[in-house]
C-alpha positions as a Markdown table, in Angstrom:
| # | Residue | x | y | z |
|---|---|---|---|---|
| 1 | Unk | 251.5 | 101.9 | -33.8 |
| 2 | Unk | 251.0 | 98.7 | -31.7 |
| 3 | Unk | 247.4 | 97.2 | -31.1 |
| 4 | Unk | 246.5 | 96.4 | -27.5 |
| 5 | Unk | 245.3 | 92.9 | -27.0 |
| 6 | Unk | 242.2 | 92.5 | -25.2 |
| 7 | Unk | 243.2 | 90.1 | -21.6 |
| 8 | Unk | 239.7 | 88.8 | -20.7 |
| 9 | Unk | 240.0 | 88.2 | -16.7 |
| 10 | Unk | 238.6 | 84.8 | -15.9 |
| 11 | Unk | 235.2 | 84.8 | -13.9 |
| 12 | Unk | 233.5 | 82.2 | -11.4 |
| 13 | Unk | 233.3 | 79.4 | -13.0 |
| 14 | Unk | 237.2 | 79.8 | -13.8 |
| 15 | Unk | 238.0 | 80.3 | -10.3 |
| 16 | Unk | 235.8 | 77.5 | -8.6 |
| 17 | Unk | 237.6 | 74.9 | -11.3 |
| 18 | Unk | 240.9 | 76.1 | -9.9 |
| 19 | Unk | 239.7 | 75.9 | -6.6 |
| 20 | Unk | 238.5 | 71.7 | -7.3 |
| 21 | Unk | 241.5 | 71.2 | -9.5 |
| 22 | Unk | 243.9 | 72.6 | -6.3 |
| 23 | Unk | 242.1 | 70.4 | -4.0 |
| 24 | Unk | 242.5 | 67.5 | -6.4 |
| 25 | Unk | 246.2 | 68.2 | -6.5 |
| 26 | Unk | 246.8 | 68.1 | -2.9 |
| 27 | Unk | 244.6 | 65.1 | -2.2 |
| 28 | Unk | 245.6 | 63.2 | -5.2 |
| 29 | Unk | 249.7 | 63.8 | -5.2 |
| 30 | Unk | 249.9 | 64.2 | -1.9 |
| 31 | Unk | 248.6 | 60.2 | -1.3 |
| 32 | Unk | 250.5 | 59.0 | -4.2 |
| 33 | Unk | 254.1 | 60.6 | -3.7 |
| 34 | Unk | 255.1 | 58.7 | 0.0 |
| 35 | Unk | 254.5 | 55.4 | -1.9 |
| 36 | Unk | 258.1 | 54.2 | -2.2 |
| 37 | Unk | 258.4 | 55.4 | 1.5 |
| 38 | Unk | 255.2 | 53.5 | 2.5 |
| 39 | Unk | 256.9 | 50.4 | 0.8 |
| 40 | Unk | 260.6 | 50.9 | 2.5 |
| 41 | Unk | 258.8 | 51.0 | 6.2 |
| 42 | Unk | 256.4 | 48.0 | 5.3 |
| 43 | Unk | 259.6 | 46.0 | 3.9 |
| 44 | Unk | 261.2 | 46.7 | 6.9 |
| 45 | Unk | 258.3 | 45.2 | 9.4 |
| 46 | Unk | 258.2 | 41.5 | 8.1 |
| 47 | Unk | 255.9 | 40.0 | 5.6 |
| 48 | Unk | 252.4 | 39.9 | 7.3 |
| 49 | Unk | 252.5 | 43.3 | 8.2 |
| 50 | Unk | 254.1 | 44.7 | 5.4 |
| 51 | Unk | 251.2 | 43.1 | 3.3 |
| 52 | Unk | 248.7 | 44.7 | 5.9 |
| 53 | Unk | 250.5 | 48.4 | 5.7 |
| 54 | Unk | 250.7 | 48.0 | 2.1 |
| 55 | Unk | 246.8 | 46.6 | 1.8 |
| 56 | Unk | 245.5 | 49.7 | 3.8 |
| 57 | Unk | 248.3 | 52.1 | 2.0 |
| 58 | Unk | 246.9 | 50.8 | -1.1 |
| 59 | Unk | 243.2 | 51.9 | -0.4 |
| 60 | Unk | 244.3 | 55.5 | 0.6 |
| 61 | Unk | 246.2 | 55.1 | -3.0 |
| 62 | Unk | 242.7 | 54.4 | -4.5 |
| 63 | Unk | 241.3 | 57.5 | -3.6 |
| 64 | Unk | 244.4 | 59.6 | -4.3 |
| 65 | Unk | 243.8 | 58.3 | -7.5 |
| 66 | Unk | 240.6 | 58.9 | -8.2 |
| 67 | Unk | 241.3 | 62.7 | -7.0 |
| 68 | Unk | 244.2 | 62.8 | -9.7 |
| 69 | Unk | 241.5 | 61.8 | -12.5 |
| 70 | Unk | 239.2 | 64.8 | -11.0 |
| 71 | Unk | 242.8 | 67.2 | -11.4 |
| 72 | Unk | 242.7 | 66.6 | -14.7 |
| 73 | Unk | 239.5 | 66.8 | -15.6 |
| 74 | Unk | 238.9 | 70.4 | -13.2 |
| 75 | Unk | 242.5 | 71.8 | -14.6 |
| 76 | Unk | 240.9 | 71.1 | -18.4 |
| 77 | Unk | 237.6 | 72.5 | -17.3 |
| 78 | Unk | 239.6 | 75.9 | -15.7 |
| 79 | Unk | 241.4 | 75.8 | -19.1 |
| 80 | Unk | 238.2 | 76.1 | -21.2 |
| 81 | Unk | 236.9 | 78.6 | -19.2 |
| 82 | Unk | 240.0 | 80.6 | -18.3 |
| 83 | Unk | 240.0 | 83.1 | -21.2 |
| 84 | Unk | 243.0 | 84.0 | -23.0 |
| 85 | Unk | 245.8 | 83.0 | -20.1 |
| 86 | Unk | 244.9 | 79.5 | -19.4 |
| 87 | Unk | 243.5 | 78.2 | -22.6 |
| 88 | Unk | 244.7 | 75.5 | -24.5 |
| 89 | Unk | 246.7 | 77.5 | -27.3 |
| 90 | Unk | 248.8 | 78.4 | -24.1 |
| 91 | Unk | 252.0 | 76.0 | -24.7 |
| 92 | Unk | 252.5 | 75.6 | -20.9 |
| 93 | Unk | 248.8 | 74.3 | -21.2 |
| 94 | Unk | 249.9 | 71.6 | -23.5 |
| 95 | Unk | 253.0 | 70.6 | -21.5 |
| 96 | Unk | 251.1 | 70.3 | -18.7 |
| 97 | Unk | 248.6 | 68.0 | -20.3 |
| 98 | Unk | 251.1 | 66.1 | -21.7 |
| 99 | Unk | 253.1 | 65.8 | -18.3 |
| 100 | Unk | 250.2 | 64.2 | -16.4 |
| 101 | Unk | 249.3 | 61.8 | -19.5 |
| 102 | Unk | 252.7 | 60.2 | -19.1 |
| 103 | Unk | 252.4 | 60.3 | -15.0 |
| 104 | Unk | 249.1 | 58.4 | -15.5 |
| 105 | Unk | 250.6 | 56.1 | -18.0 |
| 106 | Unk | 253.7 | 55.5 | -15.1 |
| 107 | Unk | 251.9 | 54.8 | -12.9 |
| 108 | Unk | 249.3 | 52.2 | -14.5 |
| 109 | Unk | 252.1 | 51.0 | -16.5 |
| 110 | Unk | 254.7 | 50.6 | -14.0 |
| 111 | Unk | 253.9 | 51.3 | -10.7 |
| 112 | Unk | 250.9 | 49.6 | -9.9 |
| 113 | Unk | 251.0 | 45.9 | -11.5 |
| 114 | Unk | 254.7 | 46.4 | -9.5 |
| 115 | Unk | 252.9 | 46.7 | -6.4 |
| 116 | Unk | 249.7 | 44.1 | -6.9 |
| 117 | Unk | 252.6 | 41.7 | -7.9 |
| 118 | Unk | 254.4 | 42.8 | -4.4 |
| 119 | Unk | 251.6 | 42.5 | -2.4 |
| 120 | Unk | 251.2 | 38.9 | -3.5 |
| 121 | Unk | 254.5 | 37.9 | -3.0 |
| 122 | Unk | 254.5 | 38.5 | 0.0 |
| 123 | Unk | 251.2 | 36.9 | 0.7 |
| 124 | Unk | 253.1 | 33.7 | -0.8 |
| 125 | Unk | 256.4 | 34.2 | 1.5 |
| 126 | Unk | 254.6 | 34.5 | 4.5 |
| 127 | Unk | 253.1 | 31.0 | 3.8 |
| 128 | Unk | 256.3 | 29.3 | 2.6 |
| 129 | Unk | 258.1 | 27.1 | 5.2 |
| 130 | Unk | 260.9 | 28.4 | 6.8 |
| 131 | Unk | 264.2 | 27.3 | 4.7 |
| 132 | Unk | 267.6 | 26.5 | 5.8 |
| 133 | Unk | 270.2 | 29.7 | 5.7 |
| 134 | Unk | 271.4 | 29.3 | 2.5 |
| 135 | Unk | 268.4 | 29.1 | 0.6 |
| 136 | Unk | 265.7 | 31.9 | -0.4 |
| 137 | Unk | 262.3 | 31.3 | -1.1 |
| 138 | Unk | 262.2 | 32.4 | -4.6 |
| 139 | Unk | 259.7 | 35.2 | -3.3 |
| 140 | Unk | 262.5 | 37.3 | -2.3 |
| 141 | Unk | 264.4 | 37.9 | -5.6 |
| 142 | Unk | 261.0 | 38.7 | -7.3 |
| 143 | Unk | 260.4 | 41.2 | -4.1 |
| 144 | Unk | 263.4 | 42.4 | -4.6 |
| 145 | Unk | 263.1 | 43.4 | -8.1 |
| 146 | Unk | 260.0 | 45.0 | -7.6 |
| 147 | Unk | 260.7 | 46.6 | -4.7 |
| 148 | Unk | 263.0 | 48.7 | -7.3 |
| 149 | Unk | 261.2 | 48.5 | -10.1 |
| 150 | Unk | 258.5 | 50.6 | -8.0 |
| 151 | Unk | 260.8 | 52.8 | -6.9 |
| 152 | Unk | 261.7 | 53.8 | -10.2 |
| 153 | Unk | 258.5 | 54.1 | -10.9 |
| 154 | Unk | 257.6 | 56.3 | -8.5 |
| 155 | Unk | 260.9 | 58.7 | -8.7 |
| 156 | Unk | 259.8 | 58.7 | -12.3 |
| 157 | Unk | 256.6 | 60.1 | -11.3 |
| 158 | Unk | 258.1 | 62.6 | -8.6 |
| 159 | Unk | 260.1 | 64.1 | -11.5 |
| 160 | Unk | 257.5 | 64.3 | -13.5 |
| 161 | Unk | 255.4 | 66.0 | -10.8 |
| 162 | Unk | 257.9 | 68.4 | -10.2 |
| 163 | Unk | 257.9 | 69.6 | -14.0 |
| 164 | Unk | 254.0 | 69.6 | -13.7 |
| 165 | Unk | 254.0 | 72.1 | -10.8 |
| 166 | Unk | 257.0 | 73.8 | -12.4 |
| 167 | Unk | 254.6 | 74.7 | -15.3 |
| 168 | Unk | 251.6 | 75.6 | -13.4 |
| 169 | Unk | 253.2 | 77.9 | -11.0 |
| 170 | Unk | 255.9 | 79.6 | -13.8 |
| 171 | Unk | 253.6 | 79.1 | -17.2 |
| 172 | Unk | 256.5 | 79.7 | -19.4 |
């Protein structure tokens, strides 16, 4: 004889947590994940406006990033109080957690110093003298490099993204 197992259906509280932690999602990812497209337009418009682009750009990042913290904290706060299907003995749970811990640390790790580093560069190039063809300023091998260096970054985090939302929409 089997033994039925008692599924507790969420209540409220569950559900508004969802609700903030949805809402997090979409503002949060959805300012983060055109950053590499953000960067390839700004390179493309010259150095004083790409540094504009990318100094507005990076103040929409801000609070995209602030609304990823608050995704994590509302999905753990949904997790408490989600009964049975959402708590944290739940190994899609744990993978999810443990997706958006190394997101975070991509992006503080890699992304970002990459693109404060950028930004100055090309402060710097647009105030460097003009230079005979065959030379470079310096500036743009450096840009270069992070210019795909952040791009990495950021397809890193895309990836990553996409296993996140894999696990949250098929909770294997």
């Amino acid at each position: 004889m089997t033994k039925a197992v008692a599924v507790t259906a969420p209540g409220g509280l569950y559900n508004f947590f969802v609700l903030l932690h949805v809402v997090c999602v979409v503002g949060g990812f959805g300012a983060l994940v055109y950053r590499s497209f953000v960067l390839d337009l700004a390179r493309r418009r010259g150095n004083v406006v790409a540094a504009g682009v990318l100094g507005v750009f990076g103040q929409v990042v801000q609070v995209g990033e602030f609304l990823l913290y608050g995704a994590g904290v509302f999905g753990a706060l949904a997790a408490l109080t989600g009964g049975t299907q959402t708590s944290f003995a739940r190994p899609w749970v744990g993978a999810a957690l443990g997706v958006y811990v190394v997101m975070l640390g991509v992006l503080h790790g890699l992304v970002r110093p990459a693109e404060r580093r950028y930004r100055a560069a090309l402060l710097e190039l647009a105030q460097t003298p003009a230079m005979a063809p065959p030379a470079r300023p310096p500036q743009l091998a450096e840009l270069d490099g992070l210019y795909r260096r952040i791009g990495a970054g950021m397809g890193t985090f895309n990836v990553f993204l996409l296993g996140a939302v894999y696990l949250m929409v098929f909770r294997p």
